[in-house]
Backbone as ProteinMPNN parsed JSONL, in Angstrom:
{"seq_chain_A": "XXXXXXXXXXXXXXXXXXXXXXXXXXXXXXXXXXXXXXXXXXXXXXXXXXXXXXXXXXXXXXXXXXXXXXXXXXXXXXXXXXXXXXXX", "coords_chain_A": {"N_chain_A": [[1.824, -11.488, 8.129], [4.269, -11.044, 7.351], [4.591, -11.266, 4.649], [3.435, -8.988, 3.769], [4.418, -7.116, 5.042], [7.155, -7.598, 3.509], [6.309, -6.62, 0.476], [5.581, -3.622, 1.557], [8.087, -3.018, 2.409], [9.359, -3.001, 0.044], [8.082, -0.8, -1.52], [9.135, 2.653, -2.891], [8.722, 5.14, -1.425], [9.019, 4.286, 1.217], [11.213, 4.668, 2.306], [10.619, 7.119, 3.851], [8.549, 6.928, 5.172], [6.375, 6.588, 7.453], [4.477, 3.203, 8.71], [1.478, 2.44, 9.361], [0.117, -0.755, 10.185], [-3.317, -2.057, 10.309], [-4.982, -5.063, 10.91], [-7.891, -6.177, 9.027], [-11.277, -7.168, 9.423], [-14.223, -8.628, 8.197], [-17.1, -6.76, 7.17], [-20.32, -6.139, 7.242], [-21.3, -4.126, 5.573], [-19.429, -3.78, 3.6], [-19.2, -4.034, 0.089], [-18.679, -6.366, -1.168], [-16.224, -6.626, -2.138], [-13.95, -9.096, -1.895], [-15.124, -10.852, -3.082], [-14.713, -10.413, -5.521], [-11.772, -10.384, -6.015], [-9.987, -13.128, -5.839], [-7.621, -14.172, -5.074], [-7.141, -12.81, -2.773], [-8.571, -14.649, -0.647], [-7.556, -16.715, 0.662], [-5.727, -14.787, 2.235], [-5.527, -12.116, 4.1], [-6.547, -8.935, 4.668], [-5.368, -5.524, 5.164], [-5.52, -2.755, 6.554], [-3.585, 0.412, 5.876], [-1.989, 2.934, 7.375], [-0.518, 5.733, 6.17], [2.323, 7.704, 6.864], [3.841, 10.029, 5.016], [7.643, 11.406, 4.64], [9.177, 13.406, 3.615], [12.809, 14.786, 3.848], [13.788, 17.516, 5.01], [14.6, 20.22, 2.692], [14.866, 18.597, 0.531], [14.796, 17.988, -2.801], [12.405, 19.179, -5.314], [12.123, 17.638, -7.221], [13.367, 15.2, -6.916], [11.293, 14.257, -4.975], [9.539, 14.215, -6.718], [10.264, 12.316, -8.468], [10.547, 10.047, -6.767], [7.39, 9.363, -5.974], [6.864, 9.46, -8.202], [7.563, 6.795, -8.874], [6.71, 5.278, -6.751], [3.963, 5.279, -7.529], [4.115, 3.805, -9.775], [5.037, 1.171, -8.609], [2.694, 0.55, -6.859], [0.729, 0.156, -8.736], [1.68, -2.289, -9.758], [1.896, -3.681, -7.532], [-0.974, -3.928, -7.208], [-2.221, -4.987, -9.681], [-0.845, -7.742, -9.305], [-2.996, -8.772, -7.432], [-2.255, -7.968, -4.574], [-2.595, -5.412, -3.582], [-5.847, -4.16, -3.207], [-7.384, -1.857, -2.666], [-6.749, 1.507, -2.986], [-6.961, 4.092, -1.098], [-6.238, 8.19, -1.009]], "CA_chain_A": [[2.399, -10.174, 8.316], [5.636, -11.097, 6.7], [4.157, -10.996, 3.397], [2.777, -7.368, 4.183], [6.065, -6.107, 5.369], [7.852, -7.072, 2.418], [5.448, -5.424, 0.414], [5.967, -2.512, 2.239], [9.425, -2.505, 2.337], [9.862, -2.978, -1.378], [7.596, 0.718, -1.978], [10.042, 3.463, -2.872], [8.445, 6.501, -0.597], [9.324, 3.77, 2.57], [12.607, 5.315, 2.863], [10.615, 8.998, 4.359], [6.881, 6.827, 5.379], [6.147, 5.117, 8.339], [3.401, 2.68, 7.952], [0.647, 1.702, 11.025], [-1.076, -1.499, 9.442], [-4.317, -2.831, 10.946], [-5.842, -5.913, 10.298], [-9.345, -5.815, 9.209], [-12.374, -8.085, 9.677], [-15.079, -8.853, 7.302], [-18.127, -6.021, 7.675], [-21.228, -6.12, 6.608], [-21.617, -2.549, 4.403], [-18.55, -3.978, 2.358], [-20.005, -3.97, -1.132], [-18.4, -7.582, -2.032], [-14.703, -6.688, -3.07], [-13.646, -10.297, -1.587], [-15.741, -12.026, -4.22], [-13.815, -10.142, -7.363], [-10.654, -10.621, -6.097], [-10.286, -14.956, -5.424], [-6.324, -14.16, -4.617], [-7.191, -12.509, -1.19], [-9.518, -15.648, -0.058], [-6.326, -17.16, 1.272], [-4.869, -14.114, 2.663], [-5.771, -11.247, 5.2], [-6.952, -7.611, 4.444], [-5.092, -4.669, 6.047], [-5.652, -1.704, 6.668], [-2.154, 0.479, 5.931], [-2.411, 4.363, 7.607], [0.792, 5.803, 5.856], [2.533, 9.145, 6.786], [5.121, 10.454, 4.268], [7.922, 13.22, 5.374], [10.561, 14.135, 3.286], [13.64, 15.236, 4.48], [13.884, 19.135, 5.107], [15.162, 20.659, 1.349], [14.64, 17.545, -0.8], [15.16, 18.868, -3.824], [10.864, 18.559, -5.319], [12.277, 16.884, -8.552], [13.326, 14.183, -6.062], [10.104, 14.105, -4.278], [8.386, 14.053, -7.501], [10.439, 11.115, -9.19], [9.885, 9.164, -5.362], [6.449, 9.912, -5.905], [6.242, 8.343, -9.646], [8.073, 5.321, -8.914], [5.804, 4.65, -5.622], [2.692, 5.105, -7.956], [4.199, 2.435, -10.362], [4.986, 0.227, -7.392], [1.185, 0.377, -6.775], [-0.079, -0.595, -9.83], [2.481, -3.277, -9.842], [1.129, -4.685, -6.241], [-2.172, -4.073, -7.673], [-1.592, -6.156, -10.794], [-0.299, -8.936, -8.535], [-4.017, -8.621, -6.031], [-1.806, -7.447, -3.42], [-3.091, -4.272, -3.307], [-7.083, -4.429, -3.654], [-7.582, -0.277, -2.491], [-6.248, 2.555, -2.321], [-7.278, 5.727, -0.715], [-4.919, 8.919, -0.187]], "C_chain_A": [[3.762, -10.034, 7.631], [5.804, -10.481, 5.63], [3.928, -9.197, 2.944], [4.046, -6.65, 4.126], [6.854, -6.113, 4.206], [7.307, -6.703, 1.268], [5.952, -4.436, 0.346], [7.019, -2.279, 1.503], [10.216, -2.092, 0.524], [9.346, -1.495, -2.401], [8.786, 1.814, -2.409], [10.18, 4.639, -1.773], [8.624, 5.292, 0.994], [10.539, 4.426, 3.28], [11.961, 7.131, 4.043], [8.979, 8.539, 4.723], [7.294, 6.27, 6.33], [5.025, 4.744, 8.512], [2.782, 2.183, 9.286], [-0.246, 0.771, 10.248], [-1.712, -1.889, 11.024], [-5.074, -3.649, 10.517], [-7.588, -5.694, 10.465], [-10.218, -7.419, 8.833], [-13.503, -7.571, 8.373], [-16.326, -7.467, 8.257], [-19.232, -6.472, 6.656], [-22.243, -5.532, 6.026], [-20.412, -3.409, 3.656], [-19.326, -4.901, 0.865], [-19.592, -5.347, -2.046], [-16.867, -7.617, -2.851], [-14.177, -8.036, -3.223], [-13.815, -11.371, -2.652], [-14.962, -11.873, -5.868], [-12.502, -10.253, -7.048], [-9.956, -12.488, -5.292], [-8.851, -14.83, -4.669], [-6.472, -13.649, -2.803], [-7.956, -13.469, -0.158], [-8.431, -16.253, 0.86], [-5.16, -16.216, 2.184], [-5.364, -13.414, 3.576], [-5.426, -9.806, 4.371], [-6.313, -6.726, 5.119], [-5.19, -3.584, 5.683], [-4.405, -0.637, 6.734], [-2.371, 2.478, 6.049], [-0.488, 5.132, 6.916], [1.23, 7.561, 6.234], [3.846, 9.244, 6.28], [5.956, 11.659, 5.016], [9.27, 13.058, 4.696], [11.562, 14.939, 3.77], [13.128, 16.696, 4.074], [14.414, 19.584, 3.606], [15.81, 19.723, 0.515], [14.707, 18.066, -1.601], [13.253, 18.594, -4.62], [10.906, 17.558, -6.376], [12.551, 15.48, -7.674], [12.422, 13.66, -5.87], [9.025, 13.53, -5.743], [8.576, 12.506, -8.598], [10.102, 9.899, -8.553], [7.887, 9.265, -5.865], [5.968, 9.002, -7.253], [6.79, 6.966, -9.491], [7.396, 4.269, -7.565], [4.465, 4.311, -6.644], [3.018, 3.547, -8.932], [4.584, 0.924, -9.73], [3.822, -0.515, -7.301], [0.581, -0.386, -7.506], [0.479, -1.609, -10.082], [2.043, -4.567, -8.714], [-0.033, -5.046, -7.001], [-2.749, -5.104, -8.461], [-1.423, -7.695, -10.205], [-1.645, -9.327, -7.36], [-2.881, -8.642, -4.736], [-2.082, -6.345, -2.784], [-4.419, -4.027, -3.667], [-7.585, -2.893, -3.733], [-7.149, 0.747, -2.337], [-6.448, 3.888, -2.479], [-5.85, 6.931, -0.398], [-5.679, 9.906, 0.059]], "O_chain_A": [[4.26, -8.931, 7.406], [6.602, -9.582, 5.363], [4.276, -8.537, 1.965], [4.506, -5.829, 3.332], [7.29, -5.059, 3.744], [8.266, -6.183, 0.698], [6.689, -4.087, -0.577], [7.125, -1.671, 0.438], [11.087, -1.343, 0.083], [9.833, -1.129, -3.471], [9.75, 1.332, -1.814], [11.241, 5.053, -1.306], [8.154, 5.853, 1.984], [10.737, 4.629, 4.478], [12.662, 7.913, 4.684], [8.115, 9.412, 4.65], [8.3, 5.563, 6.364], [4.19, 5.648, 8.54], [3.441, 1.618, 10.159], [-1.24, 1.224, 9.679], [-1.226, -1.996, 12.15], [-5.943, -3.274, 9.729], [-8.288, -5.299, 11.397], [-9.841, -8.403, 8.197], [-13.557, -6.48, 7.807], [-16.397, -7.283, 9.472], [-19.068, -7.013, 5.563], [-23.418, -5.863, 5.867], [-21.0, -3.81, 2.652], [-19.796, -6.035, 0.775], [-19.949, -5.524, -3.211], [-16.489, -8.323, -3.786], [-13.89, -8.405, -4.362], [-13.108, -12.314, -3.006], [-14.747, -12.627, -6.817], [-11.844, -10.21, -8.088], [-9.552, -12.587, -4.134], [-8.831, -15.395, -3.575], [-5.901, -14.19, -1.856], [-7.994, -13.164, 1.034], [-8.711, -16.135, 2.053], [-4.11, -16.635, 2.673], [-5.944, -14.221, 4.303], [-4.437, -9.575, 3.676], [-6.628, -6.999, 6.277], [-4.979, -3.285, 4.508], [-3.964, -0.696, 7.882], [-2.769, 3.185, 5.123], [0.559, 4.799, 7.47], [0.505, 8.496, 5.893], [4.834, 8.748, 6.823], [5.465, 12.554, 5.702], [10.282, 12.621, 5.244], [11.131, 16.007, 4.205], [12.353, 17.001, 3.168], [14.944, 18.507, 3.333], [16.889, 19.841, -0.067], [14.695, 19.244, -1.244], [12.863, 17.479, -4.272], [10.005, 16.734, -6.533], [11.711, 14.61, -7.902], [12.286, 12.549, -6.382], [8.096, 12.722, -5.74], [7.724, 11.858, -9.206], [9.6, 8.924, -9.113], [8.011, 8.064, -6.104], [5.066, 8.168, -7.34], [6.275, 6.052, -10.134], [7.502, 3.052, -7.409], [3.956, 3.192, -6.581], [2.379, 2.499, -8.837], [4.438, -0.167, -10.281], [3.699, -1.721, -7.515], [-0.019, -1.41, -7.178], [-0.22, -2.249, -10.868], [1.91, -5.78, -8.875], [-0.207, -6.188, -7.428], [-3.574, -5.931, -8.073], [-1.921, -8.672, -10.764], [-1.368, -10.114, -6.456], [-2.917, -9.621, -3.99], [-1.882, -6.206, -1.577], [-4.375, -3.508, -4.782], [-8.178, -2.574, -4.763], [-7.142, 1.044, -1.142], [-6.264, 4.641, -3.436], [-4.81, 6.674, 0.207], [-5.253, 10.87, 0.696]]}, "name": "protein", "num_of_chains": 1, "seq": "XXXXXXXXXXXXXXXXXXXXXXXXXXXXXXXXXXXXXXXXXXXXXXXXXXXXXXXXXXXXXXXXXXXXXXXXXXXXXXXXXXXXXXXX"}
């Protein structure tokens, strides 16, 4: 969970998200992600429910530069198998 958190903490949109992880268990509809990614064999899967909230009259250019520098975050976890999915 350590690992997870800093993670987290290192996102840009953390400053205005708060994050409910849940660990998840192996199912058996999951289509085999486990097997293409060898880096998560050693680690634990979570589940990360995120709700964003920008302060009241953020300016949107703000919101929207937060917003590009979270996405390159992503692909940066991603890159690293730290981040195997992500839905919004």
């Amino acid at each position: 969970e350590a690992s997870l958190e800093r993670a987290l903490a290192s996102m840009p949109l953390r400053v205005w998200r708060t994050d409910q992880p849940s660990p998840l268990s192996a199912h058996p509809n999951d289509p085999g992600a486990r097997a293409a990614v060898p880096t998560l064999a050693a680690g634990r899967e979570f589940l990360i429910v995120m709700t964003v909230t920008p302060p009241p009259g953020t300016p949107r250019a703000q919101v929207d530069d937060v917003l590009s520098r979270e996405a390159e975050r992503a692909r940066d976890l991603a890159a690293r198998g730290n981040l195997l999915r992500l839905w919004s």
